[in-house]
MOPAC internal coordinates of N, CA, C and O (Angstrom, degrees):
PM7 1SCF
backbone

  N    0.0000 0     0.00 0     0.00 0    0    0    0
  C    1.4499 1     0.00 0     0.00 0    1    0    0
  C    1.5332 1   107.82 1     0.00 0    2    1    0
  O    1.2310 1   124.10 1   -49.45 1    3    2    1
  N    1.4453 1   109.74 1   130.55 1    3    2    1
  C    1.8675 1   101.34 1   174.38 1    5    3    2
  C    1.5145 1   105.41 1  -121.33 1    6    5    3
  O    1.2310 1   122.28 1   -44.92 1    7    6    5
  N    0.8954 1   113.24 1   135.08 1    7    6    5
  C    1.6085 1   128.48 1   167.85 1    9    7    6
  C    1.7697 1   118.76 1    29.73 1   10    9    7
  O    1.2310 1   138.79 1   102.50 1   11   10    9
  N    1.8012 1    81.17 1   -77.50 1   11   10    9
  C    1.6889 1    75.32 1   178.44 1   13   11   10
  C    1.4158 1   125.07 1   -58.10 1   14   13   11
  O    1.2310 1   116.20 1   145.15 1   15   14   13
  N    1.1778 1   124.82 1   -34.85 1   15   14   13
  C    1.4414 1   138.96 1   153.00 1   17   15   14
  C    1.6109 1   118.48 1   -18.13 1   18   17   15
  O    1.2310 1   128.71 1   120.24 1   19   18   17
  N    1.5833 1   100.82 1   -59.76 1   19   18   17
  C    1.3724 1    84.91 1  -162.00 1   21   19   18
  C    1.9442 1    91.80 1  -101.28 1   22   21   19
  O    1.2310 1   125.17 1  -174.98 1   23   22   21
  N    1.0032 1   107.67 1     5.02 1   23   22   21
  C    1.8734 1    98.15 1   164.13 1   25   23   22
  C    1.8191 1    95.78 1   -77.72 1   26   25   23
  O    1.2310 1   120.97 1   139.79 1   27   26   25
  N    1.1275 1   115.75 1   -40.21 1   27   26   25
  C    2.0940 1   113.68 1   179.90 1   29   27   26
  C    1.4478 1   110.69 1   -40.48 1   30   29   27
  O    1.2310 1   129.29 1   120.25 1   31   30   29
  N    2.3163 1    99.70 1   -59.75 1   31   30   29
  C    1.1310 1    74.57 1  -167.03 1   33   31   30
  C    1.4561 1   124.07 1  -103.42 1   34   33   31
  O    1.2310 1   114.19 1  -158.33 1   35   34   33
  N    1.7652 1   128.61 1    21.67 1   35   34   33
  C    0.6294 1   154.55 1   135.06 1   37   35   34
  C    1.5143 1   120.93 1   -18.06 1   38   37   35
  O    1.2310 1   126.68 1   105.66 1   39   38   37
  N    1.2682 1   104.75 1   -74.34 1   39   38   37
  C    2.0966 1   123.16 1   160.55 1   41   39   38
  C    1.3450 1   104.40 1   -43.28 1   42   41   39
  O    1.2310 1   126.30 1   119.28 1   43   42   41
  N    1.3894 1   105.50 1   -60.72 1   43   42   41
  C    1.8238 1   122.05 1  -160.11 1   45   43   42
  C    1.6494 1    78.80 1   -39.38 1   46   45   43
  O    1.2310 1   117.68 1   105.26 1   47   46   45
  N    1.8084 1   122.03 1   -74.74 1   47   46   45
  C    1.0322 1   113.54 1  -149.52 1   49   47   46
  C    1.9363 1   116.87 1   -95.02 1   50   49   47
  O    1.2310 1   133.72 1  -154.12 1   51   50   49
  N    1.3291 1    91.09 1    25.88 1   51   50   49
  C    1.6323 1    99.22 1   165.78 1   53   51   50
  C    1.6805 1   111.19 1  -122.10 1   54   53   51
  O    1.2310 1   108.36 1  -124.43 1   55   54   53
  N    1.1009 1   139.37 1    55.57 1   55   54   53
  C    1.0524 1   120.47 1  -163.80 1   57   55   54
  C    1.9941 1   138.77 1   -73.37 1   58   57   55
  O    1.2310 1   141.26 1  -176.18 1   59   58   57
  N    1.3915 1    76.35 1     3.82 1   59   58   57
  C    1.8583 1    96.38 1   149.21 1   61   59   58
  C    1.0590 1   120.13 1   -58.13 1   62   61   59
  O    1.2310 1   112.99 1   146.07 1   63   62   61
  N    1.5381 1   130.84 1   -33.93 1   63   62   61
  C    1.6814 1   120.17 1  -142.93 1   65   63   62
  C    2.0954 1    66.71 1  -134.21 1   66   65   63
  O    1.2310 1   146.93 1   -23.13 1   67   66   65
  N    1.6476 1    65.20 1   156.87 1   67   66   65
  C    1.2579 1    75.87 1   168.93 1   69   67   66
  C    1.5903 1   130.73 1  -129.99 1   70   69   67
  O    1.2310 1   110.42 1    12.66 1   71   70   69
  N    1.4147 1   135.60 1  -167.34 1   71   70   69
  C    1.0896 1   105.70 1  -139.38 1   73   71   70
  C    2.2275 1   108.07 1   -87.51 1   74   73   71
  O    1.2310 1   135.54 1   179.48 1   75   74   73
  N    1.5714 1    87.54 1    -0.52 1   75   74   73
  C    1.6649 1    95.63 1  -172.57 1   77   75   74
  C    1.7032 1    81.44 1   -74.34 1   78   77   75
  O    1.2310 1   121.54 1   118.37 1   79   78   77
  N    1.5050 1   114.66 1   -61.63 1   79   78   77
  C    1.7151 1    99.77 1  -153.29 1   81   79   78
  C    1.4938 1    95.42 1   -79.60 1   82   81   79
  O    1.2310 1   108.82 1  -165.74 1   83   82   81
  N    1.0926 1   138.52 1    14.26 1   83   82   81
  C    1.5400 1   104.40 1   130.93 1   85   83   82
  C    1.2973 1   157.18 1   -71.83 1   86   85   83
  O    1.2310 1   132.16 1   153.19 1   87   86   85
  N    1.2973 1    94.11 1   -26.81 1   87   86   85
  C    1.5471 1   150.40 1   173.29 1   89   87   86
  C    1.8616 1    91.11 1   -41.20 1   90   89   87
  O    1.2310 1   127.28 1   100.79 1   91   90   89
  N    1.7131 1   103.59 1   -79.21 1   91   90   89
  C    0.9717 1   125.85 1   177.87 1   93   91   90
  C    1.6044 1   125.02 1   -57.46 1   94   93   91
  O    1.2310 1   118.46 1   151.79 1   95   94   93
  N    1.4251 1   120.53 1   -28.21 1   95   94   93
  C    0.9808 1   133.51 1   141.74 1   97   95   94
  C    1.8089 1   125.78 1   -20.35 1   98   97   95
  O    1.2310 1   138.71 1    87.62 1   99   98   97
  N    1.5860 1    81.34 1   -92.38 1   99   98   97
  C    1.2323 1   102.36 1   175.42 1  101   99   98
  C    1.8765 1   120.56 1   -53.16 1  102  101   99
  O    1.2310 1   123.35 1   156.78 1  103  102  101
  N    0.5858 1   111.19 1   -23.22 1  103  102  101
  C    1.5850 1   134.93 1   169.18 1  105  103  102
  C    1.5707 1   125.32 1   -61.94 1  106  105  103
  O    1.2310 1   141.89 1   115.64 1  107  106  105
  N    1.2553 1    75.11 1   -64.36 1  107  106  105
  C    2.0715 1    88.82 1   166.11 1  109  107  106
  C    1.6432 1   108.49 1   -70.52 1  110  109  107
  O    1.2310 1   113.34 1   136.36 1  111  110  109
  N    1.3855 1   130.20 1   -43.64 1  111  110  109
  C    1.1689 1   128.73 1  -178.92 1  113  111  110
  C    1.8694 1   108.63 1   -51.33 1  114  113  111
  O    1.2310 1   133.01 1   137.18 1  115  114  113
  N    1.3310 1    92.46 1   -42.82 1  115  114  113
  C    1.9348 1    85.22 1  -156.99 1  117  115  114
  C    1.7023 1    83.36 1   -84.20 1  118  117  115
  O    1.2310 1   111.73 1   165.21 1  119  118  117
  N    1.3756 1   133.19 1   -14.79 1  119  118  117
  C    1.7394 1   120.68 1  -166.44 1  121  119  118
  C    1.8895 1    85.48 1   -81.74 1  122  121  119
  O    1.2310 1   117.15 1   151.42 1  123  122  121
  N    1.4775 1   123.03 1   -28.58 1  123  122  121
  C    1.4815 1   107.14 1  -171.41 1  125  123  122
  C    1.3846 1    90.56 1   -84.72 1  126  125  123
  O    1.2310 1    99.71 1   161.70 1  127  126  125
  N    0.9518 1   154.24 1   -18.30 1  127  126  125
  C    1.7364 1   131.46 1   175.75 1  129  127  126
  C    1.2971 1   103.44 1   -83.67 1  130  129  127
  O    1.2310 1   114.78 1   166.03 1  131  130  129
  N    1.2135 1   127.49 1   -13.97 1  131  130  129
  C    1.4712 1   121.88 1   179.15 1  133  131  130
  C    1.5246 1   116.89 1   -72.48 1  134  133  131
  O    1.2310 1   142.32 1   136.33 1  135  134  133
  N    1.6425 1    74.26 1   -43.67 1  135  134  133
  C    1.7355 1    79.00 1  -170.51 1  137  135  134
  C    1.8807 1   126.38 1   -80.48 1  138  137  135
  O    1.2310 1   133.24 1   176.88 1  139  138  137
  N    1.7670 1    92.02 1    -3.12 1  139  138  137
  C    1.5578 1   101.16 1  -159.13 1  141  139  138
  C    1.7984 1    63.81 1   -98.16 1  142  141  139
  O    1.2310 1    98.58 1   136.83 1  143  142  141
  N    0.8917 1   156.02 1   -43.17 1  143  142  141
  C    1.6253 1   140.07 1  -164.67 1  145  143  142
  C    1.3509 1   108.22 1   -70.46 1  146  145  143
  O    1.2310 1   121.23 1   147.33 1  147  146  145
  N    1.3311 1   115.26 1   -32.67 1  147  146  145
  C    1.7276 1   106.70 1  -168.73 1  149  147  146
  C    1.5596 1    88.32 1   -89.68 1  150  149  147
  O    1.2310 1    99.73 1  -152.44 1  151  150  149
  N    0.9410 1   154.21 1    27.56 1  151  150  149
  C    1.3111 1   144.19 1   163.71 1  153  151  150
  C    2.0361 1   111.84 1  -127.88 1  154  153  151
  O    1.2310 1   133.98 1  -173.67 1  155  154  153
  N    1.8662 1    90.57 1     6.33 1  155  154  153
  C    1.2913 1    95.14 1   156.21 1  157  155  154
  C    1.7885 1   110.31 1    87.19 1  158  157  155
  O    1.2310 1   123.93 1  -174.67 1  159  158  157
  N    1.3744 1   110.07 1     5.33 1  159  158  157
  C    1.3198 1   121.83 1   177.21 1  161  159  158
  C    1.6603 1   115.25 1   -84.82 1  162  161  159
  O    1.2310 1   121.31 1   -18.32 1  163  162  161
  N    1.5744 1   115.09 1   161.68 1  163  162  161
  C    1.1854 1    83.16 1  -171.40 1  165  163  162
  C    1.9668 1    86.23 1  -122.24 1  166  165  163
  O    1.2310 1   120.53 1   -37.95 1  167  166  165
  N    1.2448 1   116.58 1   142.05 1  167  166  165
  C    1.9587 1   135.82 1   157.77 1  169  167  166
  C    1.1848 1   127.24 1   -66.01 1  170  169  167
  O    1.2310 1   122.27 1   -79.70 1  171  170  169
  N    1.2298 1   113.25 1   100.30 1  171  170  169
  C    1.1865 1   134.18 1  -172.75 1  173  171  170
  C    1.4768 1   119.32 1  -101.79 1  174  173  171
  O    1.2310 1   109.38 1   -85.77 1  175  174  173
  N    1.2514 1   137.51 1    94.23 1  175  174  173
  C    1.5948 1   145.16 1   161.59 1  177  175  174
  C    1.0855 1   116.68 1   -88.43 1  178  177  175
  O    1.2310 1   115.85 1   -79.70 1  179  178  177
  N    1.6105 1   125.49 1   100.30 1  179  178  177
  C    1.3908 1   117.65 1  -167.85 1  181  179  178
  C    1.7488 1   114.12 1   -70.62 1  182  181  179
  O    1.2310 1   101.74 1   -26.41 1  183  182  181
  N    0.8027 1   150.93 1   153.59 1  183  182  181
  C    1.2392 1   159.49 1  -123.03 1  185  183  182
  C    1.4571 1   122.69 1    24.66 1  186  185  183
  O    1.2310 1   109.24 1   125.41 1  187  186  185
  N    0.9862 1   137.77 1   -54.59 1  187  186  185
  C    1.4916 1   139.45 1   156.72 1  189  187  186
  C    1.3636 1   131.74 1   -59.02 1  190  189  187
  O    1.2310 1   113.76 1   171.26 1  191  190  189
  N    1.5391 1   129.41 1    -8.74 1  191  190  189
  C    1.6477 1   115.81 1   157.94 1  193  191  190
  C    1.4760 1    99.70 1   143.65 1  194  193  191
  O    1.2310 1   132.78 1   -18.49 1  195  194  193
  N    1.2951 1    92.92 1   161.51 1  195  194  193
  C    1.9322 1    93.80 1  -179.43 1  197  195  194
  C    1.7129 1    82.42 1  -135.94 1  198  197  195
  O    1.2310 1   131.47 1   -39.06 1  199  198  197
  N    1.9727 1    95.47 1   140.94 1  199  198  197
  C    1.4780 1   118.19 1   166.15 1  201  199  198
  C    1.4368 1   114.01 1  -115.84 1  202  201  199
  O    1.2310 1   128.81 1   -55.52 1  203  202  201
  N    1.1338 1   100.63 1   124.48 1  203  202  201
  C    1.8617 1   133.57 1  -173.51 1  205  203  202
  C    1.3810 1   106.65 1  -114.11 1  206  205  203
  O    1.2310 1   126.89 1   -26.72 1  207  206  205
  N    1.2243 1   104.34 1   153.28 1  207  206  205
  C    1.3698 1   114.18 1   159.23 1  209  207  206
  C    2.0448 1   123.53 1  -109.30 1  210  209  207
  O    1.2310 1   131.51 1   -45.76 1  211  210  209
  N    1.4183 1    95.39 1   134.24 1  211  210  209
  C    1.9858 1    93.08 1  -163.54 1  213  211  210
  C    1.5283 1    86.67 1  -122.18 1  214  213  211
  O    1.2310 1   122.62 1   -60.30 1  215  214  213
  N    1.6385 1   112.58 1   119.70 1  215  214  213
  C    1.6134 1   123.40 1   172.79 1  217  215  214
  C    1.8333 1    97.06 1   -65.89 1  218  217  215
  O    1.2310 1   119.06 1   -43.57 1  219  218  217
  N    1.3761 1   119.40 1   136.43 1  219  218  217
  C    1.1290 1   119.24 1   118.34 1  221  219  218
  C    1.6544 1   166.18 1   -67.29 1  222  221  219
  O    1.2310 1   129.92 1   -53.75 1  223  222  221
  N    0.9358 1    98.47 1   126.25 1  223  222  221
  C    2.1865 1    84.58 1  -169.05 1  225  223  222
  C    1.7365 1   107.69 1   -67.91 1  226  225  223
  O    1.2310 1   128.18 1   -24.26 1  227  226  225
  N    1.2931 1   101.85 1   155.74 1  227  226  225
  C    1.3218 1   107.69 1   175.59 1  229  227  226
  C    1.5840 1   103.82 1   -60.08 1  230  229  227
  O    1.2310 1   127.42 1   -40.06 1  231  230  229
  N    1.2225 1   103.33 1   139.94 1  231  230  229
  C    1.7348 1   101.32 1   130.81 1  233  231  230
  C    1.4094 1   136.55 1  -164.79 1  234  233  231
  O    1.2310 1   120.52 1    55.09 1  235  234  233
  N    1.6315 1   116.61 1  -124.91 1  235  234  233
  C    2.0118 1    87.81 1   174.41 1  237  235  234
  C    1.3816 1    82.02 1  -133.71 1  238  237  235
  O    1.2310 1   135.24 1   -51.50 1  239  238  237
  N    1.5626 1    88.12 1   128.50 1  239  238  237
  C    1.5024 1   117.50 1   159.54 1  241  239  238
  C    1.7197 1   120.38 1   -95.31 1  242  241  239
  O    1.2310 1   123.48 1     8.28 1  243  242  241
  N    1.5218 1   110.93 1  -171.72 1  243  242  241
  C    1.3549 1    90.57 1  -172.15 1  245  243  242
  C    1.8315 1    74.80 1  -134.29 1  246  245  243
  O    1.2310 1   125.84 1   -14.75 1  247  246  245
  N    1.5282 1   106.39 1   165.25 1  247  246  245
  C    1.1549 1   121.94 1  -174.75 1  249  247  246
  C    1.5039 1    96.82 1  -111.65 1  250  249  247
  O    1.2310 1   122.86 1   -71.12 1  251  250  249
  N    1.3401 1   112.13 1   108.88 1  251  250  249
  C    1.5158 1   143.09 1   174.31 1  253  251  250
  C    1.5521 1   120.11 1   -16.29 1  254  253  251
  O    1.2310 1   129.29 1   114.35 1  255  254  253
  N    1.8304 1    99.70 1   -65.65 1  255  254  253
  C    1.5531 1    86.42 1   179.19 1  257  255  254
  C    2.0654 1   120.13 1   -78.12 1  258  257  255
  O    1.2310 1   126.06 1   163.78 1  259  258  257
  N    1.2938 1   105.96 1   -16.22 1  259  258  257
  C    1.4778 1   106.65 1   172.39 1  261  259  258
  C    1.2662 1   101.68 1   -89.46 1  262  261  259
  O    1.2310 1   102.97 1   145.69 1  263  262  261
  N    0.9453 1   148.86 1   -34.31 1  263  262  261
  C    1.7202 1   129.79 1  -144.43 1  265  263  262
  C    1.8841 1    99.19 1    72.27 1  266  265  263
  O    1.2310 1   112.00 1   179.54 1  267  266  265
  N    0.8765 1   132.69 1    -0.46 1  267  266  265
  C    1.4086 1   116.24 1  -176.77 1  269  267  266
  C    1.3229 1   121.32 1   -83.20 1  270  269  267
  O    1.2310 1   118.35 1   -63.78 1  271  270  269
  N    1.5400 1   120.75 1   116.22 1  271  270  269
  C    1.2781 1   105.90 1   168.76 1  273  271  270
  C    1.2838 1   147.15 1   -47.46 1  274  273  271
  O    1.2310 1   122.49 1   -45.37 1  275  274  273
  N    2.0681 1   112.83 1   134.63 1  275  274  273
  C    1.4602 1    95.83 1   172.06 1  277  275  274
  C    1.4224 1   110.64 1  -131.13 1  278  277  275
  O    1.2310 1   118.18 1     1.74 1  279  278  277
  N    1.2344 1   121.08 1  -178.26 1  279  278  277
  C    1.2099 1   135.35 1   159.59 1  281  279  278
  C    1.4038 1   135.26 1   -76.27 1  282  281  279
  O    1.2310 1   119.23 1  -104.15 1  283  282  281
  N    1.5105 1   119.08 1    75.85 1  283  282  281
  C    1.4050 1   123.53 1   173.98 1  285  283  282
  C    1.6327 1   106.97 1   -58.03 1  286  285  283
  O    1.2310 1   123.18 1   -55.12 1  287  286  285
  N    1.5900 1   111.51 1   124.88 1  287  286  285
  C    1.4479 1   101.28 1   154.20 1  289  287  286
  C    1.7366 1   137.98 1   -72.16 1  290  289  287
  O    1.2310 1   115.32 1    -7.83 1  291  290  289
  N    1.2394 1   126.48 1   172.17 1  291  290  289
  C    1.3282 1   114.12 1   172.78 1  293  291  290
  C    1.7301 1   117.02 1   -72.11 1  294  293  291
  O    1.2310 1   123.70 1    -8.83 1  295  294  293
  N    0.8046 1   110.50 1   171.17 1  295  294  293
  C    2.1440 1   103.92 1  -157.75 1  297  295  294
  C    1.9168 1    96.73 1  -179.47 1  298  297  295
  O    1.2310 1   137.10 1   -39.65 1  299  298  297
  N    1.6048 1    84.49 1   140.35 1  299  298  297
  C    1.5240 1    88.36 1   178.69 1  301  299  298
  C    1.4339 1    96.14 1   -93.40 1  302  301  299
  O    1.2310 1   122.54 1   -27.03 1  303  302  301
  N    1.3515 1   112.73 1   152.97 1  303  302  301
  C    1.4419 1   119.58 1   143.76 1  305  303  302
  C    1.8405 1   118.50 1  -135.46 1  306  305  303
  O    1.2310 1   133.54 1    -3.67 1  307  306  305
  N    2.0967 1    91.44 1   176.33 1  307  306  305
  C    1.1669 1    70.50 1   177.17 1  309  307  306
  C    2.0681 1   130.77 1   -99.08 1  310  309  307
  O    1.2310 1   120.15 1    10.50 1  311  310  309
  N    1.4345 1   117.32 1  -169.50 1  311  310  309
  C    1.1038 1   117.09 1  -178.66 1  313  311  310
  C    1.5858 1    99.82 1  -125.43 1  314  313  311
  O    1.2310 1   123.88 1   -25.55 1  315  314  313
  N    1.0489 1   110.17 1   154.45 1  315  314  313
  C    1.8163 1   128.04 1   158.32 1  317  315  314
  C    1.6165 1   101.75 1  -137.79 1  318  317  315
  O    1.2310 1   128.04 1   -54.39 1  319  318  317
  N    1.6504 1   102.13 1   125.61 1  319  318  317
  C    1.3823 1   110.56 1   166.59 1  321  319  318
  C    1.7612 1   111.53 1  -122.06 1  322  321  319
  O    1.2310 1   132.45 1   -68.00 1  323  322  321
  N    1.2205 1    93.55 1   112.00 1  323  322  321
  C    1.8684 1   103.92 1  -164.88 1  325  323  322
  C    1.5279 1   102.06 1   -52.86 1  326  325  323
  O    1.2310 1   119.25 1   -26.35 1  327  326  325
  N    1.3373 1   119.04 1   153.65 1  327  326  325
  C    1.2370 1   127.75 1   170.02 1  329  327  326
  C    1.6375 1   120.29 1  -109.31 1  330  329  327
  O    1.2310 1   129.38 1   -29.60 1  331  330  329
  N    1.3883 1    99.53 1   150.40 1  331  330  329
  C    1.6115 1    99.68 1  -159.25 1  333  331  330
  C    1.2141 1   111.76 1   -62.03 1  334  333  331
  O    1.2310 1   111.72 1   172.34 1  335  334  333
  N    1.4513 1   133.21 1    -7.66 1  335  334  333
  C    1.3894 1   115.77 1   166.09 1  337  335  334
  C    1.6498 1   109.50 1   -68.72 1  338  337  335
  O    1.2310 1   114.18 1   153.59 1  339  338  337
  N    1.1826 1   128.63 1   -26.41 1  339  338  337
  C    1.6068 1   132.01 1  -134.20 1  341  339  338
  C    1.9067 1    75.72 1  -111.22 1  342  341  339
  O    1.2310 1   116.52 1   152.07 1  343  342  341
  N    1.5163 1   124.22 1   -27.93 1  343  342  341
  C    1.5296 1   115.99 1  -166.09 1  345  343  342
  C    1.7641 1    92.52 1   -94.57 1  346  345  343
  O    1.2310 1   113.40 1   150.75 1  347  346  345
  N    1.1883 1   130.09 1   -29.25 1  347  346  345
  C    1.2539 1   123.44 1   175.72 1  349  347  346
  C    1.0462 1   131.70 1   -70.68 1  350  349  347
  O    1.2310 1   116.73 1   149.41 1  351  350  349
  N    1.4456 1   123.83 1   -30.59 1  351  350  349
  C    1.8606 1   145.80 1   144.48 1  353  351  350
  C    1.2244 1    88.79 1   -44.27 1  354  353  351
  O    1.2310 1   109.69 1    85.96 1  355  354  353
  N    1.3292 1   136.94 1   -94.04 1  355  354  353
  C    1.7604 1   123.18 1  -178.15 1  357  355  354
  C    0.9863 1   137.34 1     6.72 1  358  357  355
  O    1.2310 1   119.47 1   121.76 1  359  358  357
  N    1.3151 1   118.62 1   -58.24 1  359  358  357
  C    1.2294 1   155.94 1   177.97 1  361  359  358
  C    1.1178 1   120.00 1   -94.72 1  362  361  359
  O    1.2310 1   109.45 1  -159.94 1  363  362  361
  N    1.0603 1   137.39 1    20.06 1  363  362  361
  C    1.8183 1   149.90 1  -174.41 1  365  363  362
  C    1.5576 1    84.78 1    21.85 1  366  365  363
  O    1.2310 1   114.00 1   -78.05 1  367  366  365
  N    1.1418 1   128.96 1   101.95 1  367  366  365
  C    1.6272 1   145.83 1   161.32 1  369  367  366
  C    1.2575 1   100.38 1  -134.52 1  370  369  367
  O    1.2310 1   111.16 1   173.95 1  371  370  369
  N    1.0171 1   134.24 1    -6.05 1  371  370  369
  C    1.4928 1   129.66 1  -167.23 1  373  371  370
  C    2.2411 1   123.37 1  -159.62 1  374  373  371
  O    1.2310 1   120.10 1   180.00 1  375  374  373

């Protein structure tokens, strides 16, 4: 499912709102996890997963089509760790 998708069926099944302020909705939601991560915070949705950010260390990688080694720097990225409601649906447990 990508974005516009789930603002459709989102509307489809709100039919109060319509499909801009979902739009907008949905929009503001993923810009506040963005922004609470780039400032190093961590998102927490209880049953469905918390997103963190985990630094990597530098080191030397090799660049694919030569085999030649390089130097990756260290770099944050992000994390999602699913929550046991969202891993038990997975798993038809629930």
């Amino acid at each position: 499912m990508i974005r516009s998708e789930l603002i459709q069926k989102i509307a489809d099944e709100n039919p109060h709102l319509t499909q801009r302020h979902v739009e907008r909705i949905v929009n503001t939601v993923f810009e506040e996890i963005i922004e609470a991560l780039a400032k190093g915070d961590r998102v927490e949705l209880r049953g469905f997963g918390a997103f963190s950010v985990k630094s990597r260390d530098a080191r030397t990688g090799r660049n694919p089509r030569t085999g030649e080694a390089v130097e990756v720097e260290d770099k944050k990225v992000p994390f999602f760790k699913t929550g046991k409601l969202l891993r038990d649906r997975l798993n038809g447990k629930s």
